[in-house]
N, C-alpha and C positions, 0 to 999 in steps of 0.2 A: 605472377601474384603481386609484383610491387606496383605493380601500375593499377591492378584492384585496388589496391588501397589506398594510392594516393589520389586517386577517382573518386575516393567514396569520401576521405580526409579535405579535398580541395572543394568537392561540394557543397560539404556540411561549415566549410569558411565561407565559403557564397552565401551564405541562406537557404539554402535547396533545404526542405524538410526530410529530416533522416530516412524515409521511406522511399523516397524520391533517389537518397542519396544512395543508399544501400542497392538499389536498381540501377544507378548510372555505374557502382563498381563492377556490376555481375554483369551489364553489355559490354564495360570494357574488356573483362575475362573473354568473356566469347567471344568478341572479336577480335582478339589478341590469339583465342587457338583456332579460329577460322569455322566456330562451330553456326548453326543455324539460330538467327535470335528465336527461332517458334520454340525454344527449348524453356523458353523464361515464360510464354505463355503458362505451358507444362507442369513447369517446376512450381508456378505462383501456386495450381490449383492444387499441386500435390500437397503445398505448406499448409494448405485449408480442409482439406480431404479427410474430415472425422467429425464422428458425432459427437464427439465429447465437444468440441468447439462452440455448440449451442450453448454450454455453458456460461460462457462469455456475456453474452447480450443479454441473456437471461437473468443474469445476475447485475448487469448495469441496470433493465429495467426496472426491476425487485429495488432495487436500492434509489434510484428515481422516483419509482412510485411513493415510495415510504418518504422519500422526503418531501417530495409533495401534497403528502397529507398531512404536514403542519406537527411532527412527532419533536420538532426542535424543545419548545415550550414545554411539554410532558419531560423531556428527557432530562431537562434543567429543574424542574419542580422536583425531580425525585433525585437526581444528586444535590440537589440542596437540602434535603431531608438529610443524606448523610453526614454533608461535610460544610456543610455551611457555617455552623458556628466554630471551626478552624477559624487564626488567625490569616489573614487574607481570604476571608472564607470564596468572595464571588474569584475567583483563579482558582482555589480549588472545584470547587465548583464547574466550572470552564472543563476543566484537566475530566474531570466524571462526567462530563456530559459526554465528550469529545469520546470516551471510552465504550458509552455508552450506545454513541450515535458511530461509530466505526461496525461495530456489533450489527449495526442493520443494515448501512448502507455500502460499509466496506471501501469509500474512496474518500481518501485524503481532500482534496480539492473542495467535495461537499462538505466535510465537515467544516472546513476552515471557515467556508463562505458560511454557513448557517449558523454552526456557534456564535461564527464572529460577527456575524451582524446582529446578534440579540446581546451577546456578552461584551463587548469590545465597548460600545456605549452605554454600558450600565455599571463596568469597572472605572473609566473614566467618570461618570456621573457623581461615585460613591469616595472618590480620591485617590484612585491609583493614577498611574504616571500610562501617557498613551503609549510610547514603547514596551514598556513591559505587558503592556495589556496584549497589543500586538501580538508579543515575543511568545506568551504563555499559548496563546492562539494556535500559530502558525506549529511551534512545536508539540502540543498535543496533538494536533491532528495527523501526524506520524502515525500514532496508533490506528487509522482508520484500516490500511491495509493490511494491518498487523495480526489484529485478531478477526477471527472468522464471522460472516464470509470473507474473504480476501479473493479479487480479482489478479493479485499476481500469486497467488498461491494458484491459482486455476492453472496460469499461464505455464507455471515451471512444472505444472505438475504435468501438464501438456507435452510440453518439451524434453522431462526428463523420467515419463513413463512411471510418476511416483502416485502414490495412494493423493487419492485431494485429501479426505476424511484424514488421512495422519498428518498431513502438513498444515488444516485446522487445526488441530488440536498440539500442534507443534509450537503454533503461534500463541497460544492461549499466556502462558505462563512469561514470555518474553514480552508482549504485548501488557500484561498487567505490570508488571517492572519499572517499563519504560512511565506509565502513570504515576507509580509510585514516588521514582526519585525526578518526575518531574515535578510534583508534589512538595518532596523534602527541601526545591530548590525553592519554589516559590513559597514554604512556607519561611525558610531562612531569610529571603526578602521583606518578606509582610512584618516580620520581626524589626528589620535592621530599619526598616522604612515607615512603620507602625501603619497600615495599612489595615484597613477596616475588615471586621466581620460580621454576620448577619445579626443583628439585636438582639433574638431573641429564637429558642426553640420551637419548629413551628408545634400545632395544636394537635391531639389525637385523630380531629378531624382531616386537618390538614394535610397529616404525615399521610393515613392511610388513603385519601384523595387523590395523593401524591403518586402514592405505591400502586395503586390502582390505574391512575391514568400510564403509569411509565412502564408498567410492566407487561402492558399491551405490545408496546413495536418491541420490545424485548425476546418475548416469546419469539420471534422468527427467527432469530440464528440461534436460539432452542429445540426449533422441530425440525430446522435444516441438519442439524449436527447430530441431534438424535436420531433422525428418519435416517442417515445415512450410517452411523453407528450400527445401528440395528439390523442393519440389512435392508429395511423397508424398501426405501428406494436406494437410486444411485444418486453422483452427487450433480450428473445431467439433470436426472428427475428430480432434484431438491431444488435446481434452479428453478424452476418452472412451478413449484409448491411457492418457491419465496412470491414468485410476479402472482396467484391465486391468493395467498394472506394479503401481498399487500394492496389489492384489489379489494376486499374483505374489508378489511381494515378502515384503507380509506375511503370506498363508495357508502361501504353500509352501516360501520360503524365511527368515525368519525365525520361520515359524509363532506368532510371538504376538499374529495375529488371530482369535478365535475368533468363532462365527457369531452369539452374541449381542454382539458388542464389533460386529459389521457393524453391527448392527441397529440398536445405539444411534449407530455414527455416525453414520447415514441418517438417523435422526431427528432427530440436532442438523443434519446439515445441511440439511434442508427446512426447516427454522425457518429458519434461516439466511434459502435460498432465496428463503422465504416473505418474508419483511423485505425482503431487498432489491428484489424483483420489485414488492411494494406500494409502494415508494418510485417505483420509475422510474413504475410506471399512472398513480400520483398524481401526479407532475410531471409526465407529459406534457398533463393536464388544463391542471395550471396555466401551464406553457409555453405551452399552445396560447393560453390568453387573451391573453400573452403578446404572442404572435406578430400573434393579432386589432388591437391595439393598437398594433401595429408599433413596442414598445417597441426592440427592437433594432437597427430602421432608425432609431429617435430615437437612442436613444445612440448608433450609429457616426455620426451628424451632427453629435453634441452635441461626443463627442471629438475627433473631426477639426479643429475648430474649435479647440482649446487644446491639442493636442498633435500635434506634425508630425513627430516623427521615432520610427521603432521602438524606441530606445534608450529614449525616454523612457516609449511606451506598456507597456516590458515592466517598466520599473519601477512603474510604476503599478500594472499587473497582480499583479507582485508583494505588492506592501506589499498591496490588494486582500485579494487569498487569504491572505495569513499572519493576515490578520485573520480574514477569514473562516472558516479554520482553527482559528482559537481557542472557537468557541463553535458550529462547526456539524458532524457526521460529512462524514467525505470525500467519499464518495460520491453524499449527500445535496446536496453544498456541490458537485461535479460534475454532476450531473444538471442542478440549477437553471441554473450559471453558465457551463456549455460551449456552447450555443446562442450565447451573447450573444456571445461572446470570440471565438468564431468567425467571428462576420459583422463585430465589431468588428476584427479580426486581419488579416483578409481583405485589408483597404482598404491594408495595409502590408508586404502578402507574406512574413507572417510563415508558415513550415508549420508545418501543421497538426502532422505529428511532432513538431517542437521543443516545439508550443506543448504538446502533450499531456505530454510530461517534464516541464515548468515545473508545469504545474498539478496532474498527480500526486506529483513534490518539494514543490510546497509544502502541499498539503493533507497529503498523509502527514507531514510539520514539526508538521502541526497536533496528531497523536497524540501531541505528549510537550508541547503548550504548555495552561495552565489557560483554562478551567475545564472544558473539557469534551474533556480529553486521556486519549483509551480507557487507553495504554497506561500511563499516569500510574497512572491507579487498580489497575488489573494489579499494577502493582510495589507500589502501598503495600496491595496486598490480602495480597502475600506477604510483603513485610519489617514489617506493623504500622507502618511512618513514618505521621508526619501529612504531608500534599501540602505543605504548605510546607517541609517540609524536603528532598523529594526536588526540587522545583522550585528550593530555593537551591545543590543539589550539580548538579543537569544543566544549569544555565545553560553553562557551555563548554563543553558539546559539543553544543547548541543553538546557540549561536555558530558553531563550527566546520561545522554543516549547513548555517545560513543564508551560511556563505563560499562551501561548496558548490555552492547553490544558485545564487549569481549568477554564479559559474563558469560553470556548465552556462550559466544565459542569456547571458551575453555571450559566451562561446568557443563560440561556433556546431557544431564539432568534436567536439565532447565529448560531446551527444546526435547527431549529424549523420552523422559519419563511419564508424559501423558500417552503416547502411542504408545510405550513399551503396556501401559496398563490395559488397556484397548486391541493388545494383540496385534499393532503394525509393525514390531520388532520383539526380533526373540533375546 
């Protein structure tokens, strides 16, 4: 098992891309016990081998399409209706759009790039400072996987055989939070900094212009969440409702999707798809070694043994993944370490709901922390910063997430009590 993993540890030092890398530790398994490589062909297709995994693509498209039909600008007119005359109104502003624009496309990465190339040059234009503009950016957009839809909520719910429909709605409440005290922080700055707010309240006409254009791409993780509450459909079939609105949406009622703008989104999204479907075949190779090794039955032995109570194993998990988050992709840093956490979790009647929020808050934490924070480089792709100076302006509201975070883990409520209401826990 130690040459598994310094296999997979020495690759991922090379540059081998983790998927790559996680394959070169599971040939060295095998050929360390002498077994057949055709077993990895096997095993890839086993990792893929359900329907629910339509899910996946389904939901890149959906949230692709939506972004391509131009809903940035609606999204920003109608949180300016709310929050705009706040002081630092255009960062609040940012913070509700990003909340709002998560809600449909569910990925961090698009929100960062979309917001931030409408908002990042309009906060600098009006007197904010280009770091902070960045900083406000890059950490809203956290929220994108947070609340529903969520593609890593699909993923864990994949992996750890949990309700999707409850681990939405698990998000909901921690997800608005994370807005709020990033909110509280940027308004403490716009204070200390005297940083501008919108002039004036917009007009009756305006406002409901506003509420009308924005509550069109809204509606979709409304009837995703409801259709699948309800019974109606499943949350397969809800993927597949989101890529129909958002076809809807953009050919016939916004009409600014034209059929080679489809084309090219289908294509980034199979890339997409592509990526991440080769990541999950490839862990489950190396899981399964894993599993052969009964590394997981070791560590829930090992910990049992120096940690007795859930309070302490979730802090542990925590600091864990915020690490881990630092230098691994989410999902990637998911596929590996949800098995383990699970059978280790287990022994302390931790649910598996809760445990799925904790560990998608804090991998998603990971996208704004160095060296290898997506959304990091997003924002200095678009403001020209160097990463240390966006990193010295986002640290509080880094802070105010990881408050967030252990909110959510210790106030059991706060992920808990929408499915408890919903009937996914008794």
């Amino acid at each position: 098992m130690l040459i598994t993993i310094l296999a997979f540890i020495i690759s991922l030092l090379v540059g081998v891309p983790i998927s790559f890398s996680l394959g070169v530790g599971a040939v060295a398994y095998l050929l360390q016990k002498g077994m057949s490589l055709g077993i990895i062909a096997q095993r890839m297709f086993t990792g893929l081998d359900s329907i629910a995994f339509i899910a996946i693509p389904f939901f890149i498209i959906a949230g692709d399409l939506m972004n391509g039909s131009g809903i940035t600008k609606r999204l920003v007119g109608l949180a300016n209706i709310l929050v705009g005359r706040l002081k630092g109104g255009l960062a609040h502003i940012s913070i509700i759009s990003s909340m709002f624009f998560g809600g449909v496309s569910g990925s961090a990465v698009a929100d960062a790039s979309a917001i931030g190339s409408m908002m990042i040059p309009a906060m600098v234009d009006s007197g904010f400072d280009l770091d902070f503009s960045g900083a406000v950016i890059a950490s809203a957009s956290v929220m994108g996987p947070i609340i529903p839809p969520s593609i890593p909520f699909v993923v864990y719910a994949l992996l750890s055989s949990t309700s999707v429909a409850a681990l939405f709605l698990s998000g909901m409440i921690p997800g608005i939070l994370i807005g709020i005290s990033l909110m509280v922080v940027a308004y403490f700055y716009a204070k200390k900094r005297n940083y501008p707010r919108s002039p004036r309240w917009p007009t009756f006409k305006e406002a409901v212009k506003a509420l009308v254009d924005g509550i069109v791409p809204l509606l979709m993780p409304i009837i995703i969440l409801g259709g699948i509450l309800s019974g109606i459909f499943t949350a397969t079939e809800a993927s597949g409702i989101a890529i129909l609105y958002a076809l809807i949406i953009g050919v016939l009622v916004y009409r600014s999707l034209s059929w080679l703008k489809i084309k090219e989104i289908l294509i980034a999204s199979a890339k997409m798809t592509g990526i991440i479907f080769l990541l999950i075949s490839c862990s489950n190779i190396f899981n399964w070694s894993l599993i052969i090794e009964q590394v997981p039955q070791k560590l829930t032995i090992f910990v049992s043994q120096y940690i007795k109570t859930p309070t302490m194993l979730l802090l542990v998990i925590n600091i864990v993944l915020l690490i881990v988050g630092t230098f691994m992709e989410g999902t990637a840093a998911m596929i590996m370490l949800v098995p383990i956490l699970l059978k280790i979790t287990a022994a302390y009647g931790i649910s598996t709901i809760m445990l799925g929020t904790i560990v998608v808050l804090n991998l998603m934490i990971g996208l704004i922390t160095p060296p290898v924070g997506l959304c990091l480089f997003v924002v200095c792709g678009l403001t020209k910063l160097r990463i240390e100076s966006l990193v010295k302006a986002i640290w509080p509201f880094l802070v105010a997430e990881i408050v967030v975070l252990f909110l959510v883990t210790y106030i059991e409520p706060l992920s808990m009590w929408l499915p408890r209401v919903f009937g996914y826990v008794k």
